[in-house]
N, C-alpha and C positions, 0 to 999 in steps of 0.2 A: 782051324780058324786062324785068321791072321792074324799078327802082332805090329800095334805100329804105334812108335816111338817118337817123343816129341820132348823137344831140350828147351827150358824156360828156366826164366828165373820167378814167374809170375808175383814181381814186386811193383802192385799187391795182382792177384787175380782177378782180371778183372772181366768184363761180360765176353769183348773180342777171344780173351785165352776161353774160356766157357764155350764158345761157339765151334773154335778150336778141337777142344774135348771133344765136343757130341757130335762133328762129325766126323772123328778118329773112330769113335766109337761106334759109329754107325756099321762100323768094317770090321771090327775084331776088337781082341784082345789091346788093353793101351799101358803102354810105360814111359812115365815120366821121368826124366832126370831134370833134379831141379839142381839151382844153384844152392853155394852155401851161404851164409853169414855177410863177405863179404861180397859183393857185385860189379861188372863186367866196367861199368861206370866209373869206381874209385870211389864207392858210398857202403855205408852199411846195408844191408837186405830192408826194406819198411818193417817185416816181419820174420820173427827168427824161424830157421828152416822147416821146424818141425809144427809148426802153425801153419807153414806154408803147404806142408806136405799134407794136412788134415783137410786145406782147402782144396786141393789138388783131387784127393780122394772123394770127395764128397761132392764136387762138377765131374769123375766120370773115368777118372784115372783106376787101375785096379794095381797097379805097383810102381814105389816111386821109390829112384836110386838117387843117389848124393853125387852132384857134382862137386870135386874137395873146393878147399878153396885158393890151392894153387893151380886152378883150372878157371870155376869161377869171378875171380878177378885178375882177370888177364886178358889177352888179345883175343881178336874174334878169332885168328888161327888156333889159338892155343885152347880156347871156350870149346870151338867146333868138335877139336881133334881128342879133346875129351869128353864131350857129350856123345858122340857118331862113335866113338870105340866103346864107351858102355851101353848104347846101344846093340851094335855090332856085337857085342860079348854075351847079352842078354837075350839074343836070339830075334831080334826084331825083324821084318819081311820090308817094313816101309818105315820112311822117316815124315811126318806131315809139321809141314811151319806154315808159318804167314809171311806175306809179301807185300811188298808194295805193287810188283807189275803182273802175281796173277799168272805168270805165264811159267810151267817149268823147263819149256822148251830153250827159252831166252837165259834162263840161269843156269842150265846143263851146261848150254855152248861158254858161258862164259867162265864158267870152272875150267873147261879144257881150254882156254885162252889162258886162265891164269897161271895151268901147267906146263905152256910151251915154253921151247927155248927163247922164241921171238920176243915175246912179254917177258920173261927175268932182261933181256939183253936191254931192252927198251924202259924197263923199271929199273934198271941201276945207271943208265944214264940218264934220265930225268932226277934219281935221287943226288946223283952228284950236282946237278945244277941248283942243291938248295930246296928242291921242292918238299912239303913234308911227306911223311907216307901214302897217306890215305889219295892226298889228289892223284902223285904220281904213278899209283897203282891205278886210278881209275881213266887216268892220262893216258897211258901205257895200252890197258887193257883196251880203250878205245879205239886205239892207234893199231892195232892187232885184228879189230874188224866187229869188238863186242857192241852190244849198244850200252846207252850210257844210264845204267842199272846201278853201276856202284855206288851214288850217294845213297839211296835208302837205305837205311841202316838194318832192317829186316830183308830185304835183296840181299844185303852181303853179307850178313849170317846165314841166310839158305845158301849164298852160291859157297861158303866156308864152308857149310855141312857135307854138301856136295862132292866139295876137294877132297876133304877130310876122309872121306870114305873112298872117294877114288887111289887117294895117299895109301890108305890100310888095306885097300885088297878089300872092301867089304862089299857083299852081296846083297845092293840094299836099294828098295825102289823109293826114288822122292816122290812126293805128292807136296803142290802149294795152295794155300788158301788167300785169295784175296785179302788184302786188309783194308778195312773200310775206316771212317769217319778220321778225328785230326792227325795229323803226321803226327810221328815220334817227338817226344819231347816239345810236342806244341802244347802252349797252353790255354787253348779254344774249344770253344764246347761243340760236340756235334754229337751223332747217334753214339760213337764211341769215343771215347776219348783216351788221351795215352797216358799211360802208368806214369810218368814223370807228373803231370797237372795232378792224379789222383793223388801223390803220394802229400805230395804239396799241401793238398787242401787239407788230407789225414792232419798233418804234422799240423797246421795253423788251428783242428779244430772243425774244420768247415763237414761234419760227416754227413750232412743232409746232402750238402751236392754231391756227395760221392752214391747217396743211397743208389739211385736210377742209373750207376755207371758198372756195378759188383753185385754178383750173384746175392740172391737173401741169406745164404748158404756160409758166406763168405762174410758179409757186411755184420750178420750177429755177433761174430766172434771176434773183431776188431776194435779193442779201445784202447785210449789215451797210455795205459800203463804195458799195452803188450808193442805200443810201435818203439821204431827206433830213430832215433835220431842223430847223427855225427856229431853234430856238433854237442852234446853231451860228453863226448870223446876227444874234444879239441886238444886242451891242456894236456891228457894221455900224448897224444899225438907227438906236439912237439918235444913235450917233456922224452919220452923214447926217443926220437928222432935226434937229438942233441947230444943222444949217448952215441951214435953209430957214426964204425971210423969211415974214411970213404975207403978202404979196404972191402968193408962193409959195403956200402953204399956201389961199390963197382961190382957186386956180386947179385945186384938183384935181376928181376925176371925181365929181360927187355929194356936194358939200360944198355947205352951206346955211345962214342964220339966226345968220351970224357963228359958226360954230364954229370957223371957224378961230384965232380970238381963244381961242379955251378949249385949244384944241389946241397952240397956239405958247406959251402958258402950262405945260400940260401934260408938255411935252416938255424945257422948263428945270428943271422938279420931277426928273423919273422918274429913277428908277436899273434902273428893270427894264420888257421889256414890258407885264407883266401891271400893274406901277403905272402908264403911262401908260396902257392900255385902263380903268382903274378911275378915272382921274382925268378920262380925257375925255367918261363915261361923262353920258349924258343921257335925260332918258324917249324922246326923238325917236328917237333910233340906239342902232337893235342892234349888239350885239355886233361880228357880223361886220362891220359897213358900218365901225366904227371899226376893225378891224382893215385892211380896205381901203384906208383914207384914209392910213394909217399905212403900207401897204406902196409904193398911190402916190405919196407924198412920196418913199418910199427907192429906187424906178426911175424919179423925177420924169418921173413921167406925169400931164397936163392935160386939160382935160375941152374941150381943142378938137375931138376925134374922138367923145365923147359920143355915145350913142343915134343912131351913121348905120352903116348898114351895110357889110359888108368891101368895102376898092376894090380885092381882090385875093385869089385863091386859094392857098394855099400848098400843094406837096405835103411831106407826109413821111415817107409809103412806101406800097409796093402790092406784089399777088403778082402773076401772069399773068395773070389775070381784069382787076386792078385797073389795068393797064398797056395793055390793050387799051382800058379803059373812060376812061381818063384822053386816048387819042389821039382819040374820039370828043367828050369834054367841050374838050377844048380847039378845037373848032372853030367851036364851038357859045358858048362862054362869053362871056357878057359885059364880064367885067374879066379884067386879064389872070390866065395862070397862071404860077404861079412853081414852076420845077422847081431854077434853080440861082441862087445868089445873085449871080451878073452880069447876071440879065437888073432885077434891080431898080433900077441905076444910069442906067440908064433911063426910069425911070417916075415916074409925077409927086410933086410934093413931100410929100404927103399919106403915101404911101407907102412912102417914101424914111423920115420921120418914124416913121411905125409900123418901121420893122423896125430904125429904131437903138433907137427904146425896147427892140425883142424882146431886141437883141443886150447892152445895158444890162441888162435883165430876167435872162437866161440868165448874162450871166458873174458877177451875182450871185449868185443860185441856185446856182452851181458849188462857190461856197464852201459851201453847205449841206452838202454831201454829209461823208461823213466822212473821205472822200478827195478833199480839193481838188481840181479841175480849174481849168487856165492858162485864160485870156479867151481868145474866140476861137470859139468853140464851133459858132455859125451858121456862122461861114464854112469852119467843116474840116467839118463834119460830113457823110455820105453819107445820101442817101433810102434808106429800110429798104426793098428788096426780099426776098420770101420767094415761094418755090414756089406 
């Protein structure tokens, strides 16, 4: 039977990722990697991982791995190249996402556009002209002969998944699913709607209009005391962020061109997040990259683990299927697998680093919630099995 893999942060799950599910599963065996705690955005998760992973199992997933969260909130390169390698690691045959164009033939070609020589020569002189990233890679890529696919923001995580596995040498067939009803991050209703508007209405309250958007599966087990919220976490924020030198600050994940200099300025001004993101604010970086840089300083995470892929699988829960499929991966896997958190005292420093950040990452996150939860969190917590 086949195995095919799908990288989400499903914050929250909502019916599009469901549809997702059931027709992965129509085909074989399915494994999730989900995000962690914090997200690709520069926000906390709406829901902490392990809620996330019970909803995951319970629309159709049979094993769901941890993407850490110096993967998770980070670049789509850097998202990709760790979702598509523990895939890759876990035995997967197919990768299935959603799209905006539907077409995987159009997102193949443009992955190999975005590995030529022609496109890096044509993206680093549009970047020296000032442009910020995102346009002039989609600038670039055009000017090379691709069509102009790279504003979707789910387009250019499938054509990233793509790269990513062409980068790693992996043996892995894509499949894309249409994505229907409002774009990304709009906040208009239609048959689906996007995780950004759902998460909105959660957080103000609004759960009736969310009923008809999220599986029943998913909507029962969501209230007021298990979502998260940043701005909970503000005051953390700055209060950290005011301790770190730019020594500091020049060491985080995708930081460039001395902004750390703008940024350690920035962060003596501000009295609120939204003043430091408007003050650190540059034609070069988007929004989110500054909300990134901003949340890596606050789980002082470095860009020594940058763009390599995971030295390690994490589980965080599986049903019967996914429990039989996880005794076959682990004999087979490459790096190791981690089922409980003693076998990682063991393993090498690298390692060891990533999952004190996770555990760093998580007991801050916990304050998010609107019911604190005590530090600690990795080491009690149980793998979600479900029927």
């Amino acid at each position: 039977m086949s195995t095919l893999g799908i990288i989400a942060e499903f914050n929250p799950l909502h019916k599009g990722h469901e549809y997702l599910l059931n027709t992965a599963k129509k085909q074989g065996n399915v494994i999730c990697v989900i995000s962690s705690n914090f997200v690709q955005r520069g926000d906390t998760a709406i829901a902490e991982k392990r809620l996330r992973t019970k909803f995951a199992l319970d629309c159709g997933a049979d094993l769901v791995l941890e993407l850490p969260v110096l993967w998770s909130m980070s670049t789509a390169q850097n998202f990709a190249l760790g979702g598509v390698s523990a895939l890759q690691f876990a035995g997967c045959d197919k990768i299935i996402f959603g799209s905006e164009c539907g077409e995987i033939e159009k997102l193949s070609k443009t992955a190999d556009i975005l590995l030529s020589p022609q496109f890096s020569e044509k993206l680093s002189e549009l970047l020296k002209s000032g442009t910020t990233f995102a346009a002039a890679r989609e600038k670039a890529a055009v000017f090379c002969g691709a069509e102009n696919i790279l504003s979707g923001a789910n387009n250019n995580l499938g054509i990233e998944y793509i790269t990513a596995a062409k980068k790693l040498g992996a043996n892995i067939e894509f499949e894309t699913v249409k994505r229907i009803g409002a774009p990304h991050d709009s906040d208009k209703e239609a048959e689906f709607v996007s995780a950004s508007l759902l998460r909105q209405k959660l957080l103000s309250g609004e759960f009736d209009f969310c009923k008809k958007y999220i599986p029943e599966k998913v909507y029962k087990n969501l209230n007021q005391e298990n979502l998260s919220d940043i701005g909970n976490l503000e005051n953390a924020i700055l209060a950290t962020l005011r301790t770190r030198s730019i020594e500091e600050l020049s060491r985080l994940p995708d930081i460039s061109e001395g902004v750390e200099n703008k940024l350690f300025s920035a962060i003596r001004l501000a009295s609120s997040l939204d003043e430091l993101y408007n003050t650190v604010k540059v034609k070069r970086y988007t929004l989110a990259r500054i909300r990134r840089l901003v949340l890596s300083a606050f789980i002082g995470a470095d860009n020594s683990l940058f763009m390599k892929p995971l030295p390690y699988l994490r589980v965080l829960g599986f049903n019967e299927n996914g429990q039989t499929l996880l005794k076959s991966i682990s004999k087979t896997c490459p790096v190791p697998v981690i089922t409980k958190v003693s076998q990682i005292s063991g393993l090498d420093a690298n390692i060891q680093k990533i999952f004190e950040t996770e555990c760093k990452a998580t007991d801050l996150y916990s304050l998010s919630l609107k019911k604190p939860q005590p530090c600690g969190l990795e080491y009690t917590a149980k793998i979600i099995k479900t029927e």
